[in-house]
Residue, then its C-alpha position, 0 to 999 in steps of 0.5 A: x554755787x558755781x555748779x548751779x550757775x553752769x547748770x542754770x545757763x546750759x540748761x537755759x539755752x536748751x530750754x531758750x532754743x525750744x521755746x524759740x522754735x515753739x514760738x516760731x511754729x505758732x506764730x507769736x509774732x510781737x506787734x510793732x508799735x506805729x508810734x516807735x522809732x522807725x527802725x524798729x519796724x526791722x524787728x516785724x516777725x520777732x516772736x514775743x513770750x521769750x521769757x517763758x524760757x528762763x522762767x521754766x528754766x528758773x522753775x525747773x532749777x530750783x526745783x531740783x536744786x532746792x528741793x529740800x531747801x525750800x525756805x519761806x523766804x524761797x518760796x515768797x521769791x519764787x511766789x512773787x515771781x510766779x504770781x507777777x508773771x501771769x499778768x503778763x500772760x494776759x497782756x501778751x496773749x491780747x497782743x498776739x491775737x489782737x495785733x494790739x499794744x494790749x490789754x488797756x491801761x486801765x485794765x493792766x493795772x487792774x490786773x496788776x494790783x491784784x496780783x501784788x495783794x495777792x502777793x502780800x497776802x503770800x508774805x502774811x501767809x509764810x510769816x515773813x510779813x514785817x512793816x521795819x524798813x532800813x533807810x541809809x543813813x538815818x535808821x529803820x522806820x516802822x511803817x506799821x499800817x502804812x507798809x502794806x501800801x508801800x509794798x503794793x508801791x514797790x511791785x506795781x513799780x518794779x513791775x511797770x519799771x521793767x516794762x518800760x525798760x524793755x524797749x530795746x534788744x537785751x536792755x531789760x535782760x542785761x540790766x536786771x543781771x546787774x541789779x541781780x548781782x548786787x542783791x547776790x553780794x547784799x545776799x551774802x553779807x546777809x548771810x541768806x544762802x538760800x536767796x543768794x542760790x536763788x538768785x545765782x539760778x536766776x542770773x544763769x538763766x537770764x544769760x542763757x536767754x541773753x544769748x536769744x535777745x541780744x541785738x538782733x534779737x532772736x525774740x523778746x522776753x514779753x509782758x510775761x517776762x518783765x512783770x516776772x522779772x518786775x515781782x522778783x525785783x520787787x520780792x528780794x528788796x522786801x525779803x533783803x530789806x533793802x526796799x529804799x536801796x531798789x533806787x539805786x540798785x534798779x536805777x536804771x528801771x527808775x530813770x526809764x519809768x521817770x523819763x515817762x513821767x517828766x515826758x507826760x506830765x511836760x506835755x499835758x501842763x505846756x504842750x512841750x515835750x522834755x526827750x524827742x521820745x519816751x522812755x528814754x532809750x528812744x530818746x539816745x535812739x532818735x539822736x542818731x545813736x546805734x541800737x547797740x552803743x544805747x544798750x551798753x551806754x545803759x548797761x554801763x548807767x546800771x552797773x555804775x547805779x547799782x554799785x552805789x546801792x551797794x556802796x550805801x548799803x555797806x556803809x550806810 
């Protein structure tokens, strides 16, 4: 695996340094948000769709690593990832042309719900569809006719998660290296070779991209990028059985996704805000924190976060 690891970054930087020149030659500049903080009006002219760069990388890896190893369980991964990331597409190309925060809201989620149906439909279809999930602690539940929704909860989630998160230079990239290591261990102790190869090739490539989206960002990953990495996410807690466990493991995810919902709901019922911005890494921003010092401080929430999960897998 450590062959595959190597491969996966070497090849993720070439693959990052191309796309970076391509998205500098077409102007696919990412628009800055008038309501943000206002340091952030620094980053105008950071080309956006990075993560084009550790999707094809991720693609053309598996490819020719597992190319005959390719299981159902691979294939939904993959799938998922594939299917999440064109909606982001949509978002991303609005974005550029427009000068405009994107599609509408209403619209995304369109969008989104779609392609998470189509990503059922995908499990149904290679036979990996199960209603059992684990809850730690108690037992496993059958949620029979209930779980279709409960896994359309998960990846509209997961992949809105990821997208809130993505506010900050190397935050959204750096956490999901995180959340991936702990489904590589859970992986292993599972016993599933294949998905831990999977996800060894993913956390490669997203290093490799780490390099062009840490502070300064060289570019940003993108709508194309989050919702990938929101499917994936999504993908492996249904795969690995650990859906209840993304808590934990994507805390970080969850913490930024509930700052929003506290924010807006605060707002709308007292006219008061809870955080002097949402999410809540321009919060940290706001009281004076250095862009650097938010992201390792959420780095460091992530690891602490995901280590639980797995705590409570082991011992659950």
């Amino acid at each position: 695996m450590l062959e595959i690891f190597i491969l996966s970054l070497l090849i993720s930087l070439l693959v990052g340094y191309i796309v970076w020149r391509f998205l500098i030659v077409f102007k696919m500049w990412q628009p800055i948000k008038a309501y943000g903080p206002r340091n952030h009006f620094a980053k105008s002219g950071t080309p956006t769709m990075g993560g084009l760069s550790f999707i094809l990388t991720f693609y053309i890896i598996l490819g020719f690593a597992l190319l005959e190893k390719i299981t159902a369980e691979v294939a939904f991964v993959a799938g998922a990832g594939f299917l999440c990331s064109i909606v982001g597409v949509f978002d991303d190309v609005i974005k550029i042309r427009k000068g405009s925060d994107g599609v509408k809201a209403k619209t995304k989620f369109g969008f989104q719900l779609l392609f998470s149906l189509l990503c059922l439909l995908f499990l149904r279809l290679l036979g990996l569809y199960s209603t059992e999930v684990y809850v730690p602690f108690f037992s496993v539940f059958d949620l029979a006719v209930f779980y279709p929704f409960f896994a359309l909860f998960l990846f509209l989630g997961c992949m809105n998660a990821v997208n809130i998160t993505d506010g900050l230079d190397g935050l959204a990239c750096g956490s999901s290296i995180i959340a991936l290591v702990s489904f590589f261990i859970i992986s292993l102790w599972k016993e599933k070779v294949e998905i831990a190869f999977v996800i060894v090739i993913l956390i490669g490539s997203l290093l490799g991209f780490l390099l062009y989206n840490r502070h300064p960002a060289k570019m940003f990953m993108g709508d194309i990028g989050s919702m990938f990495l929101g499917g994936i996410l999504a993908s492996l807690g249904i795969i690995l059985k650990v859906e209840v466990l993304l808590l934990f493991i994507g805390g970080i995810f969850v913490l930024e996704t509930l700052s929003v919902m506290i924010q807006v709901g605060s707002y709308k019922l007292r006219k008061k805000r809870v955080f002097l911005m949402s999410p809540l890494h321009h919060h940290f921003e706001l009281k004076g924190w250095k862009e650097k010092n938010v992201v390792r401080f959420f780095w460091t929430l992530e690891l602490a976060l995901s280590s639980i999960g797995l705590i409570i897998y082991r011992f659950g």
